[in-house]
Gaussian input, Z-matrix of N, CA and C with variables (Angstrom, degrees):
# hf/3-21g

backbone

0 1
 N
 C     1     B1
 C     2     B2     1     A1
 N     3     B3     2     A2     1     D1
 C     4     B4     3     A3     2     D2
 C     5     B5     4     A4     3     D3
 N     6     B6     5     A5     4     D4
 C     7     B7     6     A6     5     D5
 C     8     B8     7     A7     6     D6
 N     9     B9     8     A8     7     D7
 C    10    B10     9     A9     8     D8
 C    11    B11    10    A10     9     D9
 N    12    B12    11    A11    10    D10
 C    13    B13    12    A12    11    D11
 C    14    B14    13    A13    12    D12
 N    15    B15    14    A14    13    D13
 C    16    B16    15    A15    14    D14
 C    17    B17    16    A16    15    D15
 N    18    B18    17    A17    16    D16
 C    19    B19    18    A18    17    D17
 C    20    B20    19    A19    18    D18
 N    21    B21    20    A20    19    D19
 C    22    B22    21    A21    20    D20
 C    23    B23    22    A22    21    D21
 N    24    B24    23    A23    22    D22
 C    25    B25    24    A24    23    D23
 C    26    B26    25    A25    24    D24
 N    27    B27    26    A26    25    D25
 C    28    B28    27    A27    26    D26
 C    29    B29    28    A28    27    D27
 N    30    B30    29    A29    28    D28
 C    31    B31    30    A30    29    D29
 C    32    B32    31    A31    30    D30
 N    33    B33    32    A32    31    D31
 C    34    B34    33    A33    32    D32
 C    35    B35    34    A34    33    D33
 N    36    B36    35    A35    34    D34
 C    37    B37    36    A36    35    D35
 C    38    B38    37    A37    36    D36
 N    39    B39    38    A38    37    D37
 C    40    B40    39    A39    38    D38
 C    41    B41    40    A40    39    D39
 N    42    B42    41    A41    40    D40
 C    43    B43    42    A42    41    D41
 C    44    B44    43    A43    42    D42
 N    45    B45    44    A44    43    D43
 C    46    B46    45    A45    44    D44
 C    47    B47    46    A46    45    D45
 N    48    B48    47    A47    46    D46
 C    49    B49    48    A48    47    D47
 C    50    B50    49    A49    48    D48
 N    51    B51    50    A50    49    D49
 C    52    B52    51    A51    50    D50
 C    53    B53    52    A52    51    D51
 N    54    B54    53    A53    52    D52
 C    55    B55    54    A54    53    D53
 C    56    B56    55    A55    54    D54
 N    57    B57    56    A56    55    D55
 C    58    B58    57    A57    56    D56
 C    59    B59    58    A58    57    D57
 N    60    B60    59    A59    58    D58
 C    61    B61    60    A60    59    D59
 C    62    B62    61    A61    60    D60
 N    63    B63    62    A62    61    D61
 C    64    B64    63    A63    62    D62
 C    65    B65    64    A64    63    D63
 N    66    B66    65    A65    64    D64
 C    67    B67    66    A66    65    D65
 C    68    B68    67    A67    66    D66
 N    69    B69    68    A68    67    D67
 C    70    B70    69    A69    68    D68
 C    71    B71    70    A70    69    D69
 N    72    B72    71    A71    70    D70
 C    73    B73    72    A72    71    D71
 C    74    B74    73    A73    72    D72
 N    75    B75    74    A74    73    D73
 C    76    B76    75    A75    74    D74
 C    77    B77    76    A76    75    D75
 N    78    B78    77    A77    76    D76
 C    79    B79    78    A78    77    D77
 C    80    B80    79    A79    78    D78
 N    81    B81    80    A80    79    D79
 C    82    B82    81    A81    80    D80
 C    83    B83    82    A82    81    D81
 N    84    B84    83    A83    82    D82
 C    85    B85    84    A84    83    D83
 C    86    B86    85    A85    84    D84
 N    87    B87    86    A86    85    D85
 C    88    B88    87    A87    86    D86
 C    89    B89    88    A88    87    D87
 N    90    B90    89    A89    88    D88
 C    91    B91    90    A90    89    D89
 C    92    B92    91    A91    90    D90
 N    93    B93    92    A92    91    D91
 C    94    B94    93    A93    92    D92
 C    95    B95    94    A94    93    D93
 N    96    B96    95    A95    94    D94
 C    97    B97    96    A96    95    D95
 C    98    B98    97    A97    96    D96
 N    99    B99    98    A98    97    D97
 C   100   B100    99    A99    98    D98
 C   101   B101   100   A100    99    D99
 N   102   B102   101   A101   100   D100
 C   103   B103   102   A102   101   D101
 C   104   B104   103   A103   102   D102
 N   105   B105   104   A104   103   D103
 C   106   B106   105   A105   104   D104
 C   107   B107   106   A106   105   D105
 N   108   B108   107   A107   106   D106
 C   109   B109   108   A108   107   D107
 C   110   B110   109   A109   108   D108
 N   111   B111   110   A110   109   D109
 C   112   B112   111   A111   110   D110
 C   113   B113   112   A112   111   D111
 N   114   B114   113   A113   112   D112
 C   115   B115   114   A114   113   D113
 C   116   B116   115   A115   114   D114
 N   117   B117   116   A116   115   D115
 C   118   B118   117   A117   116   D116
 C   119   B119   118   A118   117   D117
 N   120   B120   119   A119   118   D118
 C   121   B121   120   A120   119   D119
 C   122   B122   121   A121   120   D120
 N   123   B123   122   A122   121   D121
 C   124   B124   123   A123   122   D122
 C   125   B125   124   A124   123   D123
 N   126   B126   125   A125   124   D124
 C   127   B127   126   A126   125   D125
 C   128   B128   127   A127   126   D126
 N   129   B129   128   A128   127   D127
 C   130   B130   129   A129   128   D128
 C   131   B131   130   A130   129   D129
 N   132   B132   131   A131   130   D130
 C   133   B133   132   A132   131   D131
 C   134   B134   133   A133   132   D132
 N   135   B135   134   A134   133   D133
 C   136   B136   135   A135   134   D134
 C   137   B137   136   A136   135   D135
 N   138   B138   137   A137   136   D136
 C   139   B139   138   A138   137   D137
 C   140   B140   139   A139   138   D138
 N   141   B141   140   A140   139   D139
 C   142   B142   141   A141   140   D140
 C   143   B143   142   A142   141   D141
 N   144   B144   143   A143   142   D142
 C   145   B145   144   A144   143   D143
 C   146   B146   145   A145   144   D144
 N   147   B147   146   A146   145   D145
 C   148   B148   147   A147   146   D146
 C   149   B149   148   A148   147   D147
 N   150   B150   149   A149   148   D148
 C   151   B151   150   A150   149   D149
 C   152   B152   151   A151   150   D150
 N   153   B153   152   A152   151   D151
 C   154   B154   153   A153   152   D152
 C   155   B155   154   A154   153   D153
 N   156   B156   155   A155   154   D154
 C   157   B157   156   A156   155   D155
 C   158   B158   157   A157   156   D156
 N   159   B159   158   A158   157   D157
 C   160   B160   159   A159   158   D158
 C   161   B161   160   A160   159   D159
 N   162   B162   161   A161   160   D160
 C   163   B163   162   A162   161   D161
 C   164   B164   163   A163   162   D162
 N   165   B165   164   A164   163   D163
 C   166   B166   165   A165   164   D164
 C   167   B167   166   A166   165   D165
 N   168   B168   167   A167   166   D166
 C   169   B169   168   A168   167   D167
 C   170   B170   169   A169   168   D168
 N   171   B171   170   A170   169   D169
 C   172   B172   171   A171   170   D170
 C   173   B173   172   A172   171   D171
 N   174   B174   173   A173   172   D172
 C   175   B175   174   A174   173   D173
 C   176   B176   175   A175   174   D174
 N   177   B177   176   A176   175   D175
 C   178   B178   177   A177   176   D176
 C   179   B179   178   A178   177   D177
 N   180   B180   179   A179   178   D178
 C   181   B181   180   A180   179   D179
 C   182   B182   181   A181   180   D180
 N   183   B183   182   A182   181   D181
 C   184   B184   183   A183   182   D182
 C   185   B185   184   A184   183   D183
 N   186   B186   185   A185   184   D184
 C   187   B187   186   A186   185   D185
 C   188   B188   187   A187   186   D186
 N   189   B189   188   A188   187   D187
 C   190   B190   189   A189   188   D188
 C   191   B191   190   A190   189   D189
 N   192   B192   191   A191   190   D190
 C   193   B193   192   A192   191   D191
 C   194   B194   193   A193   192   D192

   B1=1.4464
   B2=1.5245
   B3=1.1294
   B4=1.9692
   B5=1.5426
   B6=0.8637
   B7=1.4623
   B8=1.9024
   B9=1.4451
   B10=1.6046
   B11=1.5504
   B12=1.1610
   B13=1.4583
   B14=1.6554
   B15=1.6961
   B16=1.3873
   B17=1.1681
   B18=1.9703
   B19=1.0007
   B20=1.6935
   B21=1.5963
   B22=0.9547
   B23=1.7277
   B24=1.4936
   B25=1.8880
   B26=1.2220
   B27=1.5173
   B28=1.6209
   B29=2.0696
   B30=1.5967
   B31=1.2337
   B32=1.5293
   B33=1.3929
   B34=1.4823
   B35=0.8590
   B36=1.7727
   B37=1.7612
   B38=1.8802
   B39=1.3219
   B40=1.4787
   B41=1.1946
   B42=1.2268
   B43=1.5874
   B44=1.5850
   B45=1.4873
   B46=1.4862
   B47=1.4638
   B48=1.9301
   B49=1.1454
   B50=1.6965
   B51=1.2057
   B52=1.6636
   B53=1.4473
   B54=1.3122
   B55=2.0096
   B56=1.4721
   B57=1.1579
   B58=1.3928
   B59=1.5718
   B60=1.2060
   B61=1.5977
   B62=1.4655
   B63=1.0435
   B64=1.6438
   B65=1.7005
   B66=1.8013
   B67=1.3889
   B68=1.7057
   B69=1.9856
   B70=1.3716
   B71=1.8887
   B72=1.4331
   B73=1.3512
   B74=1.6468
   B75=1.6870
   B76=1.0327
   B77=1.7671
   B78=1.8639
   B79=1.5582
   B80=1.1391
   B81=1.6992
   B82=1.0660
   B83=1.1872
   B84=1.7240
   B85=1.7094
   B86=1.5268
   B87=1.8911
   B88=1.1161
   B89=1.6000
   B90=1.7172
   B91=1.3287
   B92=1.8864
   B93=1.5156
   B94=2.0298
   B95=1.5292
   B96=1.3698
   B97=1.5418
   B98=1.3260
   B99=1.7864
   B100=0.8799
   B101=1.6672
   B102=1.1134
   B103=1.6666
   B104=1.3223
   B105=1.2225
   B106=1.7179
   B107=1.3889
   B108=1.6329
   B109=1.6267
   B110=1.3747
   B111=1.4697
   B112=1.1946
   B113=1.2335
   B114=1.3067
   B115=2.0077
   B116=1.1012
   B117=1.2001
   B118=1.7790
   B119=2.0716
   B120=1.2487
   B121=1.1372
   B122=1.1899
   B123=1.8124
   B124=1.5733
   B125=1.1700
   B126=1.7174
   B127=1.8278
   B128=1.4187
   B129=0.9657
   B130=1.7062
   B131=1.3533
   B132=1.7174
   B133=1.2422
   B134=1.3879
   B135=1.3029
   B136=1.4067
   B137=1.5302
   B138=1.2282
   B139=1.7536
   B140=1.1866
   B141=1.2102
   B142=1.7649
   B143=1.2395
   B144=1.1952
   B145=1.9236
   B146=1.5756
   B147=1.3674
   B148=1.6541
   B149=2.2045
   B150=1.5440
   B151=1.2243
   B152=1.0394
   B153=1.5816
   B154=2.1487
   B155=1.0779
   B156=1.2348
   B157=1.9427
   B158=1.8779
   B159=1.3776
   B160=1.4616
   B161=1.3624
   B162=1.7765
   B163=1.5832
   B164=1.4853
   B165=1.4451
   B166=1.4885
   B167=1.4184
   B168=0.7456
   B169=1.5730
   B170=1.9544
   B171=1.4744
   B172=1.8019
   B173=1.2417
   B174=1.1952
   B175=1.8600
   B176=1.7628
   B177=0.9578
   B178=1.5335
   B179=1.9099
   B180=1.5768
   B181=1.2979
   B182=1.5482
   B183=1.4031
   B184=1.4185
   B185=1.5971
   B186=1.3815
   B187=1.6091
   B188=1.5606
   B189=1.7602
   B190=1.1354
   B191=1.1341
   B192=1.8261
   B193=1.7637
   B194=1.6060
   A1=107.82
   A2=114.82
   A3=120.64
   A4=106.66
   A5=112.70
   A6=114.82
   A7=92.22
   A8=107.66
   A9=107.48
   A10=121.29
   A11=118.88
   A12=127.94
   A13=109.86
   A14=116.23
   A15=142.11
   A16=122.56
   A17=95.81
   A18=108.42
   A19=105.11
   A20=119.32
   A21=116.23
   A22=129.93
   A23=89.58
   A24=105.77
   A25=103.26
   A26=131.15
   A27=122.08
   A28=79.16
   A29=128.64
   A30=109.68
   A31=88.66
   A32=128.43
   A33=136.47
   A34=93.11
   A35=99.08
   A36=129.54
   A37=96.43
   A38=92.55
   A39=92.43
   A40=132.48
   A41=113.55
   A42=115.38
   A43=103.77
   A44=125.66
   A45=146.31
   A46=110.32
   A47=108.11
   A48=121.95
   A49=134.76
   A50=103.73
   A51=108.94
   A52=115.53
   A53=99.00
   A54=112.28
   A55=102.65
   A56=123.45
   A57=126.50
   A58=114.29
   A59=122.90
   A60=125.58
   A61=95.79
   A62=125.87
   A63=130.11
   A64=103.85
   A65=80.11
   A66=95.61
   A67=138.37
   A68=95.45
   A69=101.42
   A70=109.88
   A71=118.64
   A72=111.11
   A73=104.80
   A74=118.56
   A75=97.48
   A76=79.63
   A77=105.77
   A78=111.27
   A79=105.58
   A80=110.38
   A81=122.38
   A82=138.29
   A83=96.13
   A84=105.82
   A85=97.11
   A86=102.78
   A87=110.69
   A88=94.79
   A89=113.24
   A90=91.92
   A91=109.82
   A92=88.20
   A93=87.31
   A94=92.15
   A95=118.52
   A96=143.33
   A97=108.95
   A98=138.13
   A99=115.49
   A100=153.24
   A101=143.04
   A102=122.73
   A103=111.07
   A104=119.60
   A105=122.20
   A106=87.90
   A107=88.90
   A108=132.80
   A109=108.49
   A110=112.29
   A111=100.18
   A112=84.43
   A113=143.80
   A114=162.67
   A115=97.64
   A116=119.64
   A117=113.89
   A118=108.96
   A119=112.75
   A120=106.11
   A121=114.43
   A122=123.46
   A123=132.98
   A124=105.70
   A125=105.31
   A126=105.12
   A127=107.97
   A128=124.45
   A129=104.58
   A130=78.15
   A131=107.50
   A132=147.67
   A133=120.51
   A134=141.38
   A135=136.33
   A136=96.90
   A137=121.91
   A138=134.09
   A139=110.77
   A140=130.86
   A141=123.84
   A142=84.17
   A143=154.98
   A144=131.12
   A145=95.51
   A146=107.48
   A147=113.10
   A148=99.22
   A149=83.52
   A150=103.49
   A151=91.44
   A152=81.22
   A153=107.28
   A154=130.32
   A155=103.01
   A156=113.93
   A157=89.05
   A158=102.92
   A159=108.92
   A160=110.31
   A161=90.62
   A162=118.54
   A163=104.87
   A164=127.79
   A165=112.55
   A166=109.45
   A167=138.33
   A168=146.17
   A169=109.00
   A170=92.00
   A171=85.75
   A172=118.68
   A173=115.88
   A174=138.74
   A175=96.07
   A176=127.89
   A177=143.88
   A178=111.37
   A179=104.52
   A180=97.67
   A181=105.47
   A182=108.12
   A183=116.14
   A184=100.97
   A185=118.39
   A186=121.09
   A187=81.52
   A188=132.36
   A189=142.50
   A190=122.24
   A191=76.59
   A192=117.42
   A193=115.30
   D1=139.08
   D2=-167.04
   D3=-117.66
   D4=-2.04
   D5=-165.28
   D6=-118.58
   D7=134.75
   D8=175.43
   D9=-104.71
   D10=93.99
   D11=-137.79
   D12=-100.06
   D13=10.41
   D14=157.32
   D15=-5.56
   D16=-74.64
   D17=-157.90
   D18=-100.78
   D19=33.77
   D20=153.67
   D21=-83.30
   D22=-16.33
   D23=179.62
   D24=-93.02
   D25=27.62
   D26=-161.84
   D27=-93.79
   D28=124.78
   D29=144.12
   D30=120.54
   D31=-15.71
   D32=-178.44
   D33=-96.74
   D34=145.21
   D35=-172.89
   D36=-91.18
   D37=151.99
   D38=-171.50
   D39=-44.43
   D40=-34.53
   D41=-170.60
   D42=-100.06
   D43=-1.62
   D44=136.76
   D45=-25.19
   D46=-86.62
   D47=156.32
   D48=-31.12
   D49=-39.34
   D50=179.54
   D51=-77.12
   D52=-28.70
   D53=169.94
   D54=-68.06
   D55=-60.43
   D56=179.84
   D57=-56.35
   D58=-51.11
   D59=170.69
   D60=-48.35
   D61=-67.34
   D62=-176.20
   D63=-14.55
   D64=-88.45
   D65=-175.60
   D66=-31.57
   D67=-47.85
   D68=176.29
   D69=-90.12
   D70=26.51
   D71=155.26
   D72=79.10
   D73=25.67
   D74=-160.02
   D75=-123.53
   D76=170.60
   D77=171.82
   D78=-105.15
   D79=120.12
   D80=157.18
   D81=-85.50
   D82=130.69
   D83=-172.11
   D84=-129.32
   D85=136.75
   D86=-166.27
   D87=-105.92
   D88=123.61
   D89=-175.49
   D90=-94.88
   D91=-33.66
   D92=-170.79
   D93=-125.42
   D94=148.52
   D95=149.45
   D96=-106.54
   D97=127.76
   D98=-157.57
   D99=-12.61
   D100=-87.26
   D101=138.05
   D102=-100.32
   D103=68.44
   D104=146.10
   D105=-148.18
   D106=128.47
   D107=163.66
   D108=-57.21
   D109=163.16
   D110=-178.25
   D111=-145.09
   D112=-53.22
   D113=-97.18
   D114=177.43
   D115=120.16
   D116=146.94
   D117=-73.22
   D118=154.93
   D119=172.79
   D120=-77.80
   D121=140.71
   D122=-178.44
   D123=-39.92
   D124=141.40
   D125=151.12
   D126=-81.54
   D127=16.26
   D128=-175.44
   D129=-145.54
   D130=168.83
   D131=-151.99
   D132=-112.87
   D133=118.77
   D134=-159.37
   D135=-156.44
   D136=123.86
   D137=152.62
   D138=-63.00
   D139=3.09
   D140=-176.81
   D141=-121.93
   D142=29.06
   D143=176.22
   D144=-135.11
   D145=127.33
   D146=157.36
   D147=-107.38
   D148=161.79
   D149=-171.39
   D150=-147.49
   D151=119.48
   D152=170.85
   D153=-132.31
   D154=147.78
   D155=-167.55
   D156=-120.70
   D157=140.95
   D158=154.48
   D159=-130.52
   D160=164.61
   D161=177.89
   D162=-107.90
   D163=128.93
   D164=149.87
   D165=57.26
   D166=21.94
   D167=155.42
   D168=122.26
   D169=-21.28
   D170=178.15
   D171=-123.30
   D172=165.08
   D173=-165.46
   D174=-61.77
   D175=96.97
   D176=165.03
   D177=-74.85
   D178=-26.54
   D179=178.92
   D180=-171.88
   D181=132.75
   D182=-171.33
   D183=-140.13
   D184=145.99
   D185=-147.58
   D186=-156.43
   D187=123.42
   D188=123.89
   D189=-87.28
   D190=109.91
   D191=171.20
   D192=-161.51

């Protein structure tokens, strides 16, 4: 995948984000909900995985890897 499609989940409520992961074929891993952890982030590297942290109900940061 060539295109980094991240910062399209920047501002989506979680289950927002999980529709969208769906859709674009990717595995979603939720790493932070405000301060509770959920995921450590992967040691290894994948074009199909976003990784998301939220704030206050929305996606503050999403990372494909």
């Amino acid at each position: 995948m060539s295109k980094d499609y991240s910062k399209d989940f920047l501002g989506m409520t979680k289950k927002d984000s999980q529709g969208k992961a769906e859709r674009y074929n990717f595995i979603y891993r939720l790493i932070r909900v405000d301060d509770r952890n959920f995921l450590p982030y992967p040691d290894d590297t994948r074009d199909d995985r976003i990784c998301i942290e939220i704030d206050k109900g929305r996606v503050t940061k999403a990372s494909i890897n």
